[in-house]
C-alpha positions in Angstrom: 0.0 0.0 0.0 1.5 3.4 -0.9 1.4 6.5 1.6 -1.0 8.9 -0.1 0.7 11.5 2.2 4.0 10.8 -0.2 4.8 12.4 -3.4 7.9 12.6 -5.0 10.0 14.8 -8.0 13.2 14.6 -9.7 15.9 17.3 -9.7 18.6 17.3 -11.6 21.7 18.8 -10.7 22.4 21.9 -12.8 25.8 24.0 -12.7 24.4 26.0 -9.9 23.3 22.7 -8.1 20.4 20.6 -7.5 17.0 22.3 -9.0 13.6 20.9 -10.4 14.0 19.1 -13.3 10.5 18.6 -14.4 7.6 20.7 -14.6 3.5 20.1 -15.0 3.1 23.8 -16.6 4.2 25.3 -19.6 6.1 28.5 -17.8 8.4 26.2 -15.9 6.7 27.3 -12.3 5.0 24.4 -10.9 7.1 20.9 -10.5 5.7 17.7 -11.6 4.8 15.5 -8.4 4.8 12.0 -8.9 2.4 9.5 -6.5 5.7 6.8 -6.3 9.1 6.6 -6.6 8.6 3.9 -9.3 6.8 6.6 -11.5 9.6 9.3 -10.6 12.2 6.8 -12.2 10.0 5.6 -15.2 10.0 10.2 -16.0 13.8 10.3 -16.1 14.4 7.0 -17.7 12.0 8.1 -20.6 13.5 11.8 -20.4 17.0 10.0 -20.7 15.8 7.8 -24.0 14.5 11.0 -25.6 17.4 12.7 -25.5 19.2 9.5 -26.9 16.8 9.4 -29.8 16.9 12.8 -30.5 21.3 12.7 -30.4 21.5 9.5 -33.0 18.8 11.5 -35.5 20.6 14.2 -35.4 18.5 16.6 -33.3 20.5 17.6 -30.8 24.3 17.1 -30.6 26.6 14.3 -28.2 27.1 17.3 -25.4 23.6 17.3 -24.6 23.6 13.6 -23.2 22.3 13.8 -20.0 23.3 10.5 -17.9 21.5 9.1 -15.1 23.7 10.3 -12.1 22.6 13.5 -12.6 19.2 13.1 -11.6 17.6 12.3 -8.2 14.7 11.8 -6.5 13.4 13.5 -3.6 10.4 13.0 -1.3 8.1 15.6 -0.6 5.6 15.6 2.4 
């Protein structure tokens, strides 16, 4: 049974530090919140494959490979 009281969302660790990495508005203002950690993971490991795709089409160049380790998960009460 999951705690309802839980939610969870990913950072990632920018040059400045850790900050929100994901967000459930188009300005950027209000962090996406996910219900388990499970469901945090399953967001970066898709952001993660996107990126890959997007590198071996072409879109975007080899620099902007973001790896795992720079992503985390933090509870929020």
């Amino acid at each position: 049974m999951k705690d309802k009281s839980k939610k969870y969302k990913v950072q990632r660790d920018y040059i400045y530090g850790w900050d929100d990495a994901f967000f459930s508005d188009d300005n950027g203002e209000v962090s996406e919140l996910f219900d388990t950690r499970e469901e945090a993971e399953a967001e970066i490991q898709e952001h993660i494959a996107d990126i890959e795709y997007a590198i071996s089409k072409g879109y975007m160049g080899k620099d902007s490979y973001e790896p795992r380790e720079h992503f985390r998960i933090k509870i929020i009460n």
